[in-house]
Each structure stands twice: as structure tokens, then as C-alpha cells.
C-alpha positions in Angstrom: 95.1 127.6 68.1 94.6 123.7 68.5 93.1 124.6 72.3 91.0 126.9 70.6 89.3 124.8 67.8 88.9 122.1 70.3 87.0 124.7 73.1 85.0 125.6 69.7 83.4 122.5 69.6 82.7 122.1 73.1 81.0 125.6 73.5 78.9 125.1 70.3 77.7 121.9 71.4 77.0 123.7 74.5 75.2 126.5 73.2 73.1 123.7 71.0 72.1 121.8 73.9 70.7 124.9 75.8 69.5 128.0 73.7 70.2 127.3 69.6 71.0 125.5 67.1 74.6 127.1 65.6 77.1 125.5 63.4 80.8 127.2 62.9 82.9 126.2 59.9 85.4 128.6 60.8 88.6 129.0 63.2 88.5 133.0 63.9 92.0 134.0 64.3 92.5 137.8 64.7 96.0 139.0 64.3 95.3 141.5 67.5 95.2 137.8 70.0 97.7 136.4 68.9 100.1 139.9 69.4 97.9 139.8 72.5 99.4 136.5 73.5 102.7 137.6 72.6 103.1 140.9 74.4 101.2 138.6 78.0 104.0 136.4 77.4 106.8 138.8 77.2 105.0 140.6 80.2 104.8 138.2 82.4 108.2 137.1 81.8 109.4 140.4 82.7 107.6 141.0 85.6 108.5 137.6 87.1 112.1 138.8 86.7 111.8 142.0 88.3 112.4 141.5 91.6 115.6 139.0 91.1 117.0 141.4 88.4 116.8 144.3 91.7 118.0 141.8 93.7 120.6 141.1 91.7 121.5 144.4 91.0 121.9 145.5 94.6 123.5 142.0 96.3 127.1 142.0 97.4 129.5 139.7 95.1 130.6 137.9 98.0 126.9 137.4 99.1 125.9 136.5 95.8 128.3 133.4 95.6 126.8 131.9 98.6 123.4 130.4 98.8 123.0 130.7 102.5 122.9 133.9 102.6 120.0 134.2 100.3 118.4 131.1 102.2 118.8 132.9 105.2 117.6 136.2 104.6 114.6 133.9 103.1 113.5 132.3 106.6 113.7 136.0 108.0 111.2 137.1 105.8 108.9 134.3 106.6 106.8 136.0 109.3 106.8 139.1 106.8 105.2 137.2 104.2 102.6 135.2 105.9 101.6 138.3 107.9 101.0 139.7 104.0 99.1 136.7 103.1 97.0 136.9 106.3 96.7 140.6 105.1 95.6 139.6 101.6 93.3 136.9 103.2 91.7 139.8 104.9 91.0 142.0 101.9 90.0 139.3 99.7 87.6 139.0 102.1 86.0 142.7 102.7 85.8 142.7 98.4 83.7 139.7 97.8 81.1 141.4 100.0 80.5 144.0 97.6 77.6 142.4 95.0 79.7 143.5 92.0 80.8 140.8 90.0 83.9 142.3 89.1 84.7 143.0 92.5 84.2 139.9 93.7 86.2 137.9 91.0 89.2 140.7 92.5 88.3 139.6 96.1 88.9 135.9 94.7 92.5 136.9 93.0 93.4 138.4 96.6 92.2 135.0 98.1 94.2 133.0 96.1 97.3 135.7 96.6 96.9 135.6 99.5 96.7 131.7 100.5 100.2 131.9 98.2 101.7 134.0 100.3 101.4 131.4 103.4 102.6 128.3 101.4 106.5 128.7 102.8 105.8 129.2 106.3 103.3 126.4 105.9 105.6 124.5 103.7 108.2 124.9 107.4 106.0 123.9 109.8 105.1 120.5 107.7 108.8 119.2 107.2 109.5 119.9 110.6 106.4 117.5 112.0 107.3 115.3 109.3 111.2 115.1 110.0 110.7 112.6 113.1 107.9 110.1 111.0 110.3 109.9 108.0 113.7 109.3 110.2 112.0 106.3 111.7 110.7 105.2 108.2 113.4 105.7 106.2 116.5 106.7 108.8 118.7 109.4 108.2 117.7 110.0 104.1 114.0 110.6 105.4 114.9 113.5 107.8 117.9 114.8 105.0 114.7 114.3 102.8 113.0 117.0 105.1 116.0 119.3 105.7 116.5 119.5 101.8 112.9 121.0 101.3 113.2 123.6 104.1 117.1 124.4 103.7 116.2 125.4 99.7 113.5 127.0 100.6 113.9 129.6 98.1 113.6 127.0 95.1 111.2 124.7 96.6 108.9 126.9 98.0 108.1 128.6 94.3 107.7 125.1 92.9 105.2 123.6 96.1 103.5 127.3 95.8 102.8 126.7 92.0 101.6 123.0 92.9 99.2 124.2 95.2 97.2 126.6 93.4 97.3 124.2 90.3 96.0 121.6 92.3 93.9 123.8 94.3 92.2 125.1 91.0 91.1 121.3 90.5 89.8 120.7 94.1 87.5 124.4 93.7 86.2 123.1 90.2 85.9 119.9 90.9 84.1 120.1 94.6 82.2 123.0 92.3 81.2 120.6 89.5 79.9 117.9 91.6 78.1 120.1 94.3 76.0 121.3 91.0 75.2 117.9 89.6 74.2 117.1 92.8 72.0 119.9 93.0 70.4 119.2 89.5 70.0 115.6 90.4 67.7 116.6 93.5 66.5 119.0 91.3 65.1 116.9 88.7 64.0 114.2 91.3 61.5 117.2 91.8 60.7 118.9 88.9 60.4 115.3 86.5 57.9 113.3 89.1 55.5 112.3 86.1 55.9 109.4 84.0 55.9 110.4 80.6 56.8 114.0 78.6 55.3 114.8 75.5 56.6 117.8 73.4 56.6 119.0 69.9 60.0 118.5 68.4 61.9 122.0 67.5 64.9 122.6 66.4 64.9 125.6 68.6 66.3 126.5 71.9 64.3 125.7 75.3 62.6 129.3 75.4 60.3 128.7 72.1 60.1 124.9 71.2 56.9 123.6 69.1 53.7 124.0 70.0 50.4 121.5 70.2 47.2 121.8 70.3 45.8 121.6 73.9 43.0 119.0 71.9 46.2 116.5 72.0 46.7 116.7 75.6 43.0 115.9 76.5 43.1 113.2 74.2 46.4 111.8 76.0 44.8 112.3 79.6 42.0 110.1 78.4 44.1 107.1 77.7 43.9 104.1 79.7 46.3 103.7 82.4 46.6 107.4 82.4 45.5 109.1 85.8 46.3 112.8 85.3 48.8 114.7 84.1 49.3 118.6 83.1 50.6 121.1 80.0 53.0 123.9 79.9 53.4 126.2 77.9 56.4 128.4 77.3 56.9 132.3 75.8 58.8 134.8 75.6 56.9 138.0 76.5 58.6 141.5 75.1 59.4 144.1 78.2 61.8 147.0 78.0 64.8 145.1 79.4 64.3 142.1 77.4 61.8 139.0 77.0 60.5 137.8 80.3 60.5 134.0 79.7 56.9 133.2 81.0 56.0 129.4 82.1 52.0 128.1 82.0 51.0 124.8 83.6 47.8 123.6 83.8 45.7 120.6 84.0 45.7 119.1 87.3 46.5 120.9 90.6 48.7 118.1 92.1 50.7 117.1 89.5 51.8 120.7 89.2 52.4 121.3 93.0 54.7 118.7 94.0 56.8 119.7 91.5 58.2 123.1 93.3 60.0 124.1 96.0 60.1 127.0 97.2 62.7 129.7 98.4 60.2 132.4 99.7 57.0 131.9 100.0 54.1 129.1 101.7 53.2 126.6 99.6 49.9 127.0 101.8 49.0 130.3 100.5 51.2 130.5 97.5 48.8 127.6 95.3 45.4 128.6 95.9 46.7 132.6 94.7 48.0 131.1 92.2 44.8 128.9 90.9 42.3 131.5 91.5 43.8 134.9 91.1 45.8 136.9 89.2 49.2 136.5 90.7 52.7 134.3 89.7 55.6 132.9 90.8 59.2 133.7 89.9 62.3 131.4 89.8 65.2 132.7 92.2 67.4 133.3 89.2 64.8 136.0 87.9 64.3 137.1 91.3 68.2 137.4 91.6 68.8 139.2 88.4 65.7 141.6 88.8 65.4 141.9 92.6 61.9 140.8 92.2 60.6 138.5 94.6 57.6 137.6 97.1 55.6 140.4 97.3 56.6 142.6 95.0 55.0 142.9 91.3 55.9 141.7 88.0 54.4 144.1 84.9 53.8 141.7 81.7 52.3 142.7 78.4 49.3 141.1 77.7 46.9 141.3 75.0 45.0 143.6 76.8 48.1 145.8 77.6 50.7 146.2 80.4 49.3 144.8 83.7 51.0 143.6 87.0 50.8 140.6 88.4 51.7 139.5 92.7 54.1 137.9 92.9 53.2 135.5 95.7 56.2 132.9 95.5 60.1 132.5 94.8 60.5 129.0 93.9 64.4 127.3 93.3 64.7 126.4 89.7 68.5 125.6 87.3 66.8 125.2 84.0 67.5 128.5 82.8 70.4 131.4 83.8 67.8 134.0 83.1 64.6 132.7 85.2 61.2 132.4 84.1 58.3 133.8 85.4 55.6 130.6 86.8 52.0 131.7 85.6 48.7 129.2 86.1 46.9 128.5 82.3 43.2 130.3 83.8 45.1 133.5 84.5 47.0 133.4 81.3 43.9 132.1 79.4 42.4 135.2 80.7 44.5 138.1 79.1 46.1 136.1 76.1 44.6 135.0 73.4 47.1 131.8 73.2 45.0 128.3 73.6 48.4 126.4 72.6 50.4 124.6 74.6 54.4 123.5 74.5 54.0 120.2 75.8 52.3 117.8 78.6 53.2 115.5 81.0 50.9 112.4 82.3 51.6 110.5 85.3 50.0 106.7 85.2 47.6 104.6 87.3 49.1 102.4 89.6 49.9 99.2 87.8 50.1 101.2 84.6 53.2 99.6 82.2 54.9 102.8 80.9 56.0 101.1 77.7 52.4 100.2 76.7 51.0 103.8 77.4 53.4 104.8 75.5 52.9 102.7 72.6 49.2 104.1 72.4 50.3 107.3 72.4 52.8 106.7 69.5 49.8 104.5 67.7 47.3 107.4 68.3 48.2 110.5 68.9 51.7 110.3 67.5 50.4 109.0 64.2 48.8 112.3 63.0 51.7 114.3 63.9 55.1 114.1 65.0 55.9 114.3 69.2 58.6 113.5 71.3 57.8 110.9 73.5 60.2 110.5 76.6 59.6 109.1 79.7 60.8 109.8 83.0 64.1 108.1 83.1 65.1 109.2 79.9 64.3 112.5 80.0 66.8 112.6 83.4 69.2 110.9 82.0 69.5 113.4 78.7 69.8 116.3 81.2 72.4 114.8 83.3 74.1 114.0 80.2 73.8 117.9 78.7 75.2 118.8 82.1 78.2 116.9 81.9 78.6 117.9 78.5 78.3 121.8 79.5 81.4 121.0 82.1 82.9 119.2 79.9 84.9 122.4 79.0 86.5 122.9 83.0 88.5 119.4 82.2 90.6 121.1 80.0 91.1 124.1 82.3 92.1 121.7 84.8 94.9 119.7 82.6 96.3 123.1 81.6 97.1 123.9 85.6 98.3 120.9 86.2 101.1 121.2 83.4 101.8 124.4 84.4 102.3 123.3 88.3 104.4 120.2 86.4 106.5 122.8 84.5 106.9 125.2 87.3 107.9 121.9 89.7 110.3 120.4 87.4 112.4 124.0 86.6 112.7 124.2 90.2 113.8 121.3 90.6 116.5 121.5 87.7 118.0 125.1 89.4 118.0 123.3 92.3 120.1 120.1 91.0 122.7 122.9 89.5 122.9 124.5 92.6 123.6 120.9 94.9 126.1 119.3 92.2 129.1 120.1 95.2 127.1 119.0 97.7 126.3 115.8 96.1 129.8 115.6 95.4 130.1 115.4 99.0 128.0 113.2 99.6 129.0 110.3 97.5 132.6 111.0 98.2 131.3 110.4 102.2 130.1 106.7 100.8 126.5 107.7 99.7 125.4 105.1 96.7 123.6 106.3 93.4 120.8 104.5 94.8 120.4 106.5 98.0 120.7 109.7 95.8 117.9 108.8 93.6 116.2 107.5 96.9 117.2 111.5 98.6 116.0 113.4 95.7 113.2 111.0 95.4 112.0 111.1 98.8 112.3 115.1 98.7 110.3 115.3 95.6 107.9 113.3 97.2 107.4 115.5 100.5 107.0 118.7 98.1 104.3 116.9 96.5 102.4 115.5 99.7 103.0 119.2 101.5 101.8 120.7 98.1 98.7 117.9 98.0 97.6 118.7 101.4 97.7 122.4 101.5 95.7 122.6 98.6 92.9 120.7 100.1 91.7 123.9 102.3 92.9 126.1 99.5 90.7 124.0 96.9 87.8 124.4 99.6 87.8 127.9 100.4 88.0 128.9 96.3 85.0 125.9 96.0 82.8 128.0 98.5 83.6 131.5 96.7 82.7 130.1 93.5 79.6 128.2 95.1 78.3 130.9 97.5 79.3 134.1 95.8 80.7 134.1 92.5 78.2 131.5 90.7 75.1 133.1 93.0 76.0 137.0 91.7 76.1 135.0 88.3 73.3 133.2 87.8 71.7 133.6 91.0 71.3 129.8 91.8 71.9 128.1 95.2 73.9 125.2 95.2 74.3 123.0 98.0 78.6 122.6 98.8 78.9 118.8 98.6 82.0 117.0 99.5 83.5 114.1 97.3 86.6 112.4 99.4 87.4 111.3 95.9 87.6 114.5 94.6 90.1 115.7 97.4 92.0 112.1 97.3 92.5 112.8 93.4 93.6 116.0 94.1 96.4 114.6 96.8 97.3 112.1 94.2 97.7 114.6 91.6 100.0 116.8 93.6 102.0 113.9 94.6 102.1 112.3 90.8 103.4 115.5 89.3 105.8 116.2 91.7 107.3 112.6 91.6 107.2 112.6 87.8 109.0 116.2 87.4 111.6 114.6 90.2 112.7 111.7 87.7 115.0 113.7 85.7 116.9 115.3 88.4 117.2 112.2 90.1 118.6 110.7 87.5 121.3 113.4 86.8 122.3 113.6 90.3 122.4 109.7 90.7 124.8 109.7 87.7 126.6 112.8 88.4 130.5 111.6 89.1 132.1 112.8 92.6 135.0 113.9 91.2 133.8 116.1 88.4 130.9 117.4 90.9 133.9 118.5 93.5 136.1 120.5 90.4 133.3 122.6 90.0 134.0 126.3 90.3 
């Protein structure tokens, strides 16, 4: 209930940035999620102690008392497993072709299965090309470091296997996160080329906004140190399956052009259609959702009635999950009767100071009525920040998997200490100090955390480019460019090694402490 008041905040703030202004006073707390929670709980308890209940139910007594066997019977099954995790792989593959959403968040469940499956036999392979590289480094507790992970490979493997997708999680969103901001950040270097934006200040989402008179944006084109600049105007046109968000710019030509590019479509032969005749462009999240794009028709209600309108152009655009429809102001002049605009946007003469154009505009036109007057750089760096305030929410998804990766590492490690109390009885009755225990249990804490730190590097990767390339794109029907941050996958190594270190404190302790005598009486 905390986790839920706090995600409150951040989604309403969300929702205010981008569509409407909404204010919640209240906590919702139905009785149905929180028996919900209970009975997922209780499930998932149950289920995870299925198969060890069967297995318990069906293992000789003698077997049962000796962890070998159930170690052994472990590495047998190795090539079993990964074979089903290659399997998984495979499937997880064939569903995220399918364009169903649903499907393809399945597809991304069998992927992750799947890439859990081949942890252990993974997990083997690295402590046996690590064994030699830790003797020499730390002599014979490095390669008993090594042995340790692979000869419990029934505890550790669970715990690294946990680690991984935890961490995993954090490399997908994170390599995610910052492919998008770079995105928007080319984005906007395109879209926000002029020097100043004027709008009328709403209160309202991004769809409807104010509204000027076009009068104000002549008068602002005439300033001096004002070379051109053009309008916009922005509606919401009724259709069957909804409102089709319709954009109008106007003013000049090429302060409008450089601001697109474009998906399908020649910008040769897609302006001068666009000026001169009855056609429009669509953003390729409208042409996603719709399956509308260049060539086709789009069918908009004007005054005059229904009409269709080319479209000549699909053009890439992130300001809105729905996509807008791109329409020049002499068309839409033509078949609504709608001389208003939303806003303009001047660019300045060469020389111009941006400060003193915009005190003008604040001593003229601003005077007689209230506008928003941002310039270039602010106006970027408000979106940048709403986009980081949007994300803002995955932060918190990512701190709940890594507590449960630390929770699942540390109660592994915790069976395991119960289950080598004789054998570190051995040990320090052979000579071994308390300090090269803690420096054993240490060192193999360690190792689970670098094996589980590096295989969730191409784990993290491959659930980035499902997320990039097929889940967000069947979403919202944007493309984003996959951008790799070393600093994203050196956190994530980090992170895998941290928690694993910190979960192996405890243990260590108790096992450094642990008396040889009492440790070689137990039964």
C-alpha cells in the first residue's frame, strides 16, 4: 500500500505532464487486491514447492541423507536443461513474430525462461575458466572458491539464476530508457530548430491547448530581428474510432520543412503536395496504429462533410502515442471554417539577441494578453525533463528486482551454510583460520556475483531489443534507435556483484565463527 501511494504520485504527475490535469485525494484499496495478493502469494509458494515436495516424496532415505547424490543427479541433468532452454529460446522466438501484443509479451516470458534455463550450464563452464586465474591470484582458496560454486550447484545455481534476471531486468530497462532519450534528444534537435515558441497557456492536455488569434502571429513575424517563423494549430477531429488528432502549420515553407523526417515518403515530392493540394502527412504512430501510410487515404470530417485526403508522407514523430495527422493551413483553411491558431514559432535574423526579441514580444504582444513565451533551450530542456519524469516510475521496478535477486541470493546462501557446517568443521580442524573462511565464502560469493553480473549482460541485451524492436513498436508504434551505455552495463556488473557480496556477509560471518568441534558433533 506504501508502493502504491508512492506509484500514485508518479503516474499522476505523469498523466499531468502529457494529456490532463488530474488530482487524486484518495488511496483506492479494494478488498478483492489485496485477497488477490494473498492468494499470488500462497500460489507461488506452493508451486515453487512442488517439485521438491515430489522429489522428496519419492527419494530413497539413504539418498536423501547425502547431498552428492542430489548434486550428482544435478550435473546429469545439465545437458537436459539447457537443451530446454535452447528449446524455450526457440519458441520465444516464433511468438514474438506474431503482431499481437499479448503474444508477444508470452514470446518475451519464454525468452526470459528460457535464458534461465541455461544459467547452470553456463554458471559450469565459467568456474571452470575461472579456476586457473583465481589459483594464481589467490592459491588454493581461489580454485576451492570455484569448486564451491559448481560442487553446490543445486543451491547456487537458484540464487545466480535469480541474480541474473534481476539484474538483467535493469540492463533491458535501462539500455531501453536511454536508447529513448536518445531518440527524443535527436528528435527535438529536429522538430525545435526555431528560436522562440509562443502558445497560449491552458491548463489542458497537449491535444487542445489555447488558442490565438492568427493577427498575433503576424504581428510577432513583423518584429525586428525576426526573419520568419510559422503557426500550428492543433484539433481533435470526431471519426468513428475516435478523434484523429489533426496538426496545421503554416507561415513559411522552410521553417516548416526542416523540421521532419521522414519514414516513407520523398521530401522532394512530399512538400510541394502538401502546399498546393489536398493531401497530408501522418506520424508513424498513427500510421502504426491504423495501417495508414504513404499512399493510402485518410477520411476527415470537415465542415463541408467527410472527405479524403492523400496521404503522401509517413514522417517519425514521439510527441504523442496516438499520432497526429500533418495537414498545411491553405488546405485546412479551405474546408474549415477555423482562422485560429495554437501557437507560433519565429526563428531570428542573424545577429538577432533572443532575450531582446523576447522582451518586445512580452512588452507588446504579451501585454494585451497572456502567452507563454519559451525559447529554444528551454522549451528542450522542459521536455527532457517530462521524459525523465515519465521514467521516473521504472526506478522503482528496478529496486524491487534487485531486492528480490538480494533475498533469493542470501536464502541460498543460508541453506547452503547449514548444509557445509561438517565440512567446515573439517576444514578448520585441517588448520584453516577464520579469516581464510570468511576469505572462502567471500571469494565464492563473489564469483556468483561476477558469473551472475556477466551473464546478465547478453540477457539484459536481448530483453532490451524485444522491448525496443518489438514490444514498444506493437505499442506505440515508435522506432527507437538501440543505444549502448558501457555505464549502463558496468552498473549492472557492479550491481550483481554488490548484492551478492552483501547477501554473503552474514554467512561468512557464521561460518567464520562457527566452532570445529560443535560443527564435527553434528548429526
Amino acid at each position: 500500500m506504501l508502493l502504491g501511494r508512492g506509484l500514485v504520485r508518479l503516474v499522476t504527475q505523469t498523466i499531468n505532464d502529457l494529456y490532463f490535469v488530474v488530482s487524486v485525494r484518495e488511496l483506492a484499496v479494494p478488498a478483492s487486491t489485496l485477497a488477490l495478493g494473498a492468494l499470488l502469494g500462497l500460489g507461488a509458494t506452493l508451486l515453487a514447492a512442488l517439485v521438491p515436495a515430489i522429489e522428496a516424496t519419492q527419494a530413497p532415505p539413504r539418498a536423501a541423507l547425502l547431498r552428492s547424490t542430489l548434486e550428482a543427479r544435478l550435473r546429469r541433468s545439465l545437458p537436459r536443461t539447457a537443451a530446454l532452454g535452447i528449446g524455450l529460446l526457440a519458441a520465444g522466438g516464433i511468438l514474438l513474430l506474431p503482431r499481437n501484443l499479448a503474444v508477444s509479451f508470452a514470446g518475451l516470458f519464454a525468452v526470459i525462461l528460457g535464458c534461465a534455463l541455461l544459467v547452470p550450464a553456463a554458471t559450469v563452464l565459467l568456474m571452470r575458466l575461472l579456476r586457473r586465474p583465481l589459483g594464481a591470484l589467490l592459491g588454493v582458496l581461489g580454485r576451492m572458491a570455484a569448486g564451491g560454486v559448481v560442487a553446490s550447484l543445486s543451491r547456487t545455481a537458484v540464487a545466480i539464476a535469480a541474480l541474473v534476471i534481476a539484474v538483467s531486468v535493469t540492463v533491458g530497462i535501462g539500455v531501453m530508457i536511454d536508447s529513448f532519450r536518445q531518440t527524443v534528444v535527436r528528435w527535438l534537435g529536429m522538430t525545435l530548430q526555431s528560436d522562440i515558441y509562443v502558445t497560449a497557456p491552458s491548463r489542458a492536455g497537449s491535444l487542445s491547448g489555447g488558442v490565438l488569434d492568427a493577427e498575433v502571429a503576424r504581428r510577432a513575424m513583423a518584429l525586428a530581428g525576426v526573419a520568419g517563423g510559422h503557426t500550428v494549430r492543433r484539433v481533435a477531429i470526431p471519426a468513428p474510432s475516435g478523434p484523429i488528432r489533426l496538426v496545421v502549420m503554416g507561415g513559411d515553407p522552410r521553417s516548416v520543412e526542416k523540421l521532419y523526417e521522414f519514414k516513407a515518403g520523398r521530401p522532394s515530392a512530399v512538400w510541394p503536395a502538401l502546399w498546393s493540394g489536398d493531401a497530408v502527412l501522418v506520424s508513424e504512430p498513427y500510421a502504426s496504429r491504423t495501417g495508414v501510410g504513404a499512399g493510402s487515404a485518410v477520411r476527415l470530417r470537415t465542415s463541408q462533410g467527410d472527405r479524403n485526403f492523400r496521404v503522401m508522407g509517413v514522417f517519425y514523430d514521439y510527441a504523442s502515442d496516438q499520432g497526429v495527422v500533418l495537414m498545411s493551413r491553405s488546405t485546412y483553411l479551405r474546408h474549415w471554417n477555423d482562422p485560429l491558431i495554437s501557437g507560433f514559432a519565429l526563428d531570428l535574423a542573424p545577429g538577432a539577441d533572443p532575450d531582446r526579441v523576447v522582451e518586445r514580444l512580452r512588452a507588446t504582444i504579451g501585454a494585451e494578453r497572456a502567452l507563454s513565451i519559451q525559447s529554444n533551450r528551454s522549451l528542450k530542456k522542459i521536455s527532457l525533463e517530462i521524459f525523465d519524469r515519465t521514467f521516473l516510475i521504472t526506478s522503482v521496478l528496478r529496486l524491487l528486482a534487485g531486492l528480490v535477486a538480494f533475498i533469493g541470493v542470501l536464502s541460498s546462501l543460508m541453506a547452503l551454510q547449514l548444509e557445509r557446517v561438517r565440512e567446515l568443521g573439517v576444514l578448520r580442524a585441517n588448520g584453516m583460520t577464520p579469516g581464510q573462511v570468511w576469505q572462502l565464502v567471500t571469494s565464492q560469493t563473489g564469483l556468483m556475483g561476477l558469473a551472475a553480473g556477466l551473464l546478465s549482460l547478453p540477457v539484459g541485451l536481448t530483453l532490451a531489443a524485444v522491448m525496443i524492436y518489438v514490444i514498444n513498436r506493437r505499442s506505440f508504434g515508435w522506432t527507437i534507435r538501440m543505444e549502448l551505455s558501457p555505464l549502463v552495463l558496468l552498473q549492472a556488473l557492479l550491481l550483481a556483484l554488490a548484492a551478492a557480496l552483501l547477501a554473503g556477509l552474514y554467512p561468512a560471518y557464521k561460518m567464520a565463527r562457527t566452532s570445529p568441534a560443535l560443527a564435527l558433533r553434528e548429526e
